[in-house]
N, C-alpha and C positions, 0 to 999 in steps of 0.2 A: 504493500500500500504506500510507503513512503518512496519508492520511485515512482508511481505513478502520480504522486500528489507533486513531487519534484519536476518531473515533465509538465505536469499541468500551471505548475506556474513560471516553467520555464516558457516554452509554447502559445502561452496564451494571458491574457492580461485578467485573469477571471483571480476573484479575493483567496490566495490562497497564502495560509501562514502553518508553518512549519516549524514544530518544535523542537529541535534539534540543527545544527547547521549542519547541511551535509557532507561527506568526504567526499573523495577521488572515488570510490567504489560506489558509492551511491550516484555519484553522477553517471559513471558508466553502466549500471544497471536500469536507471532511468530513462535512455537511449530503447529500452526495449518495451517500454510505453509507447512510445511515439505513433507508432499505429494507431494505436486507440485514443489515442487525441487527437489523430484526425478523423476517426471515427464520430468524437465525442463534437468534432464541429460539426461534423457534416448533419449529425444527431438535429444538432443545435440550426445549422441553415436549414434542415429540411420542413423541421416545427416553424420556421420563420415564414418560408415558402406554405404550407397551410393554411394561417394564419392570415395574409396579404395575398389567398389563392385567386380573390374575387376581383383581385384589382387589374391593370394593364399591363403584360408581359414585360415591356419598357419600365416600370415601376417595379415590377415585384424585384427585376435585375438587378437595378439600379440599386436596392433594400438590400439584398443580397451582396452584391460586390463591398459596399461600405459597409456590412455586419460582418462581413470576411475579413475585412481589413484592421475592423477595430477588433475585433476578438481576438488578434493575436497581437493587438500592440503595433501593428508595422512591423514588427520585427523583422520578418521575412523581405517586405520592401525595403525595409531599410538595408540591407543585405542586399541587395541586387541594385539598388540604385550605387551602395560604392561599389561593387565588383563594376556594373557597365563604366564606371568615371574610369576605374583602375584601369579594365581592360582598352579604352580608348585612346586613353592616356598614354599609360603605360609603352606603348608603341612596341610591344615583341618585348621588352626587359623586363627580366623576373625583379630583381628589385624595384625596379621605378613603380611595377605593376604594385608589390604591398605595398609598397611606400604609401599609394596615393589609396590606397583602400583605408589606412589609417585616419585619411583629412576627414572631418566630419564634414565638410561642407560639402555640397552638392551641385554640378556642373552641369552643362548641358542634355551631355551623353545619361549622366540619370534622370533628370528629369523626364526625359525625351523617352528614355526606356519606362521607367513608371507608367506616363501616362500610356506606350503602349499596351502596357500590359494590364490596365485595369482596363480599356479599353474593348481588346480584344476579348476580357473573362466577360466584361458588360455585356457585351452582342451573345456570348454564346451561352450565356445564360439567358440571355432574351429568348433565343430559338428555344430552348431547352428547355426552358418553361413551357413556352406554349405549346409545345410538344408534349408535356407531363413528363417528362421524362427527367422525374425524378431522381430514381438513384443516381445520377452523375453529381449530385451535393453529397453523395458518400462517398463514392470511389475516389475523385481528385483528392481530398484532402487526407484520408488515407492515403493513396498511390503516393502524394506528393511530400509527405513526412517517410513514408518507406524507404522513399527515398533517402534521405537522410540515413537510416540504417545501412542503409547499401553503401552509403558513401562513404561513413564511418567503419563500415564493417571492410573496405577493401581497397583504401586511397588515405596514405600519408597524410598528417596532419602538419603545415612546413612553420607553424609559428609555436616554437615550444615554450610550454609553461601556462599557454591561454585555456580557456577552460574546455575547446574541444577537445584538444590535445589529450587533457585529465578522462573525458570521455570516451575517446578512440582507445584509449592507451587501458581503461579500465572496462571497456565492453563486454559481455562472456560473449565468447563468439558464439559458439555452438548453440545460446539461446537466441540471440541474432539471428543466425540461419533458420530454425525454424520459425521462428515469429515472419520470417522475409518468407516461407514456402506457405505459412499460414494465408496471410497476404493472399499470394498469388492462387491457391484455392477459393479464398472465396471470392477472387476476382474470376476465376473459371466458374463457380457455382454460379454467379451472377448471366449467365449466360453469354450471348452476342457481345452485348454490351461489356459485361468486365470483361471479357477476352480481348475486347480492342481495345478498351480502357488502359490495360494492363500491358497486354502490346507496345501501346505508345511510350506509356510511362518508361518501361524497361528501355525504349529507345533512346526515349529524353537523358535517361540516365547515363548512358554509354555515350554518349554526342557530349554529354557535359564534364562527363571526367575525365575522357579525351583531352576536352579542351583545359582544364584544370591544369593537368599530369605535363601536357604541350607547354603553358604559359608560366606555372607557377612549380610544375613536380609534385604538386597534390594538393588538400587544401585548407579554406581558410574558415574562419565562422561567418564570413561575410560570404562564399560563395557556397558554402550549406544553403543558407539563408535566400542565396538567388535561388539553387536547384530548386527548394519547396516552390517556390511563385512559378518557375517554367515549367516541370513538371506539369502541377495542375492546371495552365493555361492550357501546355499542349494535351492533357485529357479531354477539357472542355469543348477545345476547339475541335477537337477528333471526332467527341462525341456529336456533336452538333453537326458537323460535317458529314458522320455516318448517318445520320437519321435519314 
């Protein structure tokens, strides 16, 4: 329970206090919640979408993209707006590239990515609403924290001492692996739908640590941070696009 309550206020901006500070090994046990904190959003988007079922596909979206966003804090935006300054920036150098992940200030190149990508989640939750086609508020935010486990579970962490590091370094794997084969079961049980869901996502994954492994030699808590946002775009958009 206290990795799960760890993840949960890691993850997500929702009131959670912790009686105890955690270690290195609680962080790394925490890492095998993550599924089910995206579970626990998509839980949370899908009661939203209910809820605002009667109103304008445009509107329920609209509710949705910005209850995404605030439920986790940004955190995950904020993570993909420095990785895009970093990687823009950066021009091909691994240092220049951290370096400018570290600036908190925010450039063109993130802005310019943000708005794509709230953008893009906007539209395909438009479709995908009026489509009813609900379970894709379960599977992205799932898929796109799984994520995370996959990235942790098998890509270098290059800034030592910071707290993924503490997570990568203290992960069980073997519980990792199955929580990641859990995953992808009930993304096959989900039929049509979680099989392309899941598809994509395993893509998104491989394209992005590529690119990680390429620029950096593995990664950062700022490009964790992007995978979850692309990831579930490119679910969204897949999904909407399959329909």
């Amino acid at each position: 329970m206290k990795a799960f309550l760890l993840a949960l206020q890691f993850l997500t901006c929702l009131p959670i206090s912790l009686k105890a500070a955690p270690n290195p090994a609680d962080w790394g046990r925490s890492a095998l919640a993550y599924p089910l904190i995206g579970l626990l959003i998509g839980l949370l988007l899908a009661g939203l979408q209910q809820l605002v079922g009667h109103a304008d596909p445009l509107l329920q979206a609209a509710l949705l993209t910005a209850a995404w966003a605030l439920v986790t804090g940004g955190l995950h935006l904020d993570g993909l707006a420095d990785s895009a300054d970093a990687w823009v920036g950066g021009h091909g150098d691994r240092e220049r590239t951290l370096a400018i992940m570290k600036d908190p200030r925010s450039g063109p190149a993130a802005v310019s990515t943000i708005m794509l990508t709230l953008l893009l989640k906007f539209v395909a939750l438009a479709v995908l609403v009026k489509a009813g086609a609900w379970p894709a508020l379960l599977l992205a935010p799932v898929l796109g924290r799984s994520a995370l486990v996959a990235l942790l579970l098998g890509t270098p962490y290059v800034r030592p001492g910071g707290m993924g590091s503490a997570i990568s370094a203290h992960l069980p794997r073997a519980a990792a692996v199955l929580a990641l084969l859990l995953v992808a079961a009930g993304g096959l049980l989900a039929g049509k739908t979680g099989a392309l869901a899941l598809a994509v996502a395993v893509a998104a994954w491989w394209v992005l640590r590529w690119m990680m492994m390429r620029r950096l030699g593995g990664m950062t808590g700022d490009t964790l941070g992007a995978a979850v946002e692309l990831t579930e775009v490119a679910v969204l958009v897949a999904l909407a696009l399959g329909l």
